[in-house]
N, C-alpha and C positions, 0 to 999 in steps of 0.2 A: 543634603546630598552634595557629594564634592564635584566641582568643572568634569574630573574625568567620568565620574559613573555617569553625569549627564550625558557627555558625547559618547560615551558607550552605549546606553541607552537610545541616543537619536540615532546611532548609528546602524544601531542594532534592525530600529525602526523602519527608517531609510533601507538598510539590505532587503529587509521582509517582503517589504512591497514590490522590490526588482524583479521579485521569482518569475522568471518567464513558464513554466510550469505553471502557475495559476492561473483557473481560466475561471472564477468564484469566488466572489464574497461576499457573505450574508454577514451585516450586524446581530448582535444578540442585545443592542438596547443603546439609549442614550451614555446612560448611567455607570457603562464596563467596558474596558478596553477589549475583552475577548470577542471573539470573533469567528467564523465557522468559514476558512479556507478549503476552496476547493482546484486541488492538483489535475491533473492528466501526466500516463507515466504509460509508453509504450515500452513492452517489454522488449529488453535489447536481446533477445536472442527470437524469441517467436513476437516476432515485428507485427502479425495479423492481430496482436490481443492487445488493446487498451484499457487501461483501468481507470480510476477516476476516486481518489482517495479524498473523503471529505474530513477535517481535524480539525477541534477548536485551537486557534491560537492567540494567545492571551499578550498583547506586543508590548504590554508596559510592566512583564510580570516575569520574574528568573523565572519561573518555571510554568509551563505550557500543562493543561488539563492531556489526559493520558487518551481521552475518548475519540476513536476515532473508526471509519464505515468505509468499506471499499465494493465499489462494482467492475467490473469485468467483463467484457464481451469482446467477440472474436471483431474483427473491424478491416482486415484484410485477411489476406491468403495465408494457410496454414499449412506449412510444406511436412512432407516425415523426414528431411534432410533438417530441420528446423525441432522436432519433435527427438530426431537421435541426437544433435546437441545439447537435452535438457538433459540436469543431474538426478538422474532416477533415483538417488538415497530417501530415505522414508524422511531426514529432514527436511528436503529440497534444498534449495538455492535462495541464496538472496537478491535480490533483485532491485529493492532501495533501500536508501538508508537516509533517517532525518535526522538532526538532533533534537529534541525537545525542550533541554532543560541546560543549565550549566551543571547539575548535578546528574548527569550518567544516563539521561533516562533518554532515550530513543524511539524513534516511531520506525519499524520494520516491515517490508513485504517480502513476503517469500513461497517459490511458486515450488510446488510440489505435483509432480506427475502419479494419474493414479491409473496405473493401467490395467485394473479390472474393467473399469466403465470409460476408460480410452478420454478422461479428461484432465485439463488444468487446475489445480486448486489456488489462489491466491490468498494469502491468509495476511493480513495487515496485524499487529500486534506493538503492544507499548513494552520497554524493557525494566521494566520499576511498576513494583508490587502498590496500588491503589486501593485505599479501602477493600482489604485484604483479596484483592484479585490483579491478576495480569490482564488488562483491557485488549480483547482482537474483535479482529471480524474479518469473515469470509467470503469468496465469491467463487464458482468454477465457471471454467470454458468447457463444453463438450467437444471434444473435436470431430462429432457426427457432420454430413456434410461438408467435411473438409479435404483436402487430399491429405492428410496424415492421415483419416482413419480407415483402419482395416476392418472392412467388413466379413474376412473371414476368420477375425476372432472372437471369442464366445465369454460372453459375460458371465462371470461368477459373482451370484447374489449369497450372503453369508447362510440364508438355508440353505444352499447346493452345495457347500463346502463340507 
């Protein structure tokens, strides 16, 4: 291994640990540098919802395992001034973005409004095909109890459709 990949390497090392977003870290053994980090990511436009994105990350390895778990709950106030700012399109919005790997591969959340049932979807997702699957996971906010929701709209369940 030559001087520079070394200090690329420490340096890389060094960065990882600065993340002031990390509020977790679980070892997964003596034996492996991988590691199960865990984020907090307030959504910068509906500021009531926090998420808490758990990923292995692997700090001695180009490339980070694709597996990763997100939760979600409302945690402040949920305004409808805050709810008309979100991108209604069936893809949503992205909302973070990590890098995972020096080769292309990214860790995404992306919040999709569903307004039949008047919630938040947050869906975390890897951007590179793993053991032939794209690796996500899910969580929603109900915005029941909150001031964005309208109680005089009427939920359409797909039998009523």
């Amino acid at each position: 291994m030559t001087k520079t990949t070394m200090g690329l390497l420490l340096l890389a090392f060094a960065l990882n640990g600065c993340d002031s977003k990390e509020v977790g870290k679980v070892s997964l053994g003596v034996f492996t540098t991988k590691d199960i980090k865990i984020e907090v990511l307030t959504d910068p436009v509906v500021t009531g919802v926090t998420c808490h994105i758990s990923n292995v990350v692997a700090d001695l390895s180009l490339a980070d395992p694709s597996d990763m778990s997100i939760s979600c709950r409302q945690t402040g106030e949920i305004t409808p001034e805050m709810i008309a700012a979100v991108d209604k399109s069936k893809s949503g919005e992205l909302v973070f973005k990590k890098s995972k790997s020096i080769f292309l591969k990214s860790l995404k959340i992306r919040r999709i409004y569903d307004e039949s049932s008047q919630s938040l979807l947050y869906v975390a997702y890897s951007t590179k095909e793993t053991e032939g699957s794209f690796k996500h996971s899910l969580s929603t906010v109900p915005l029941w109890d909150t001031q964005a929701y309208d109680s005089t709209a009427h939920i359409h369940w797909p039998s009523e459709q």
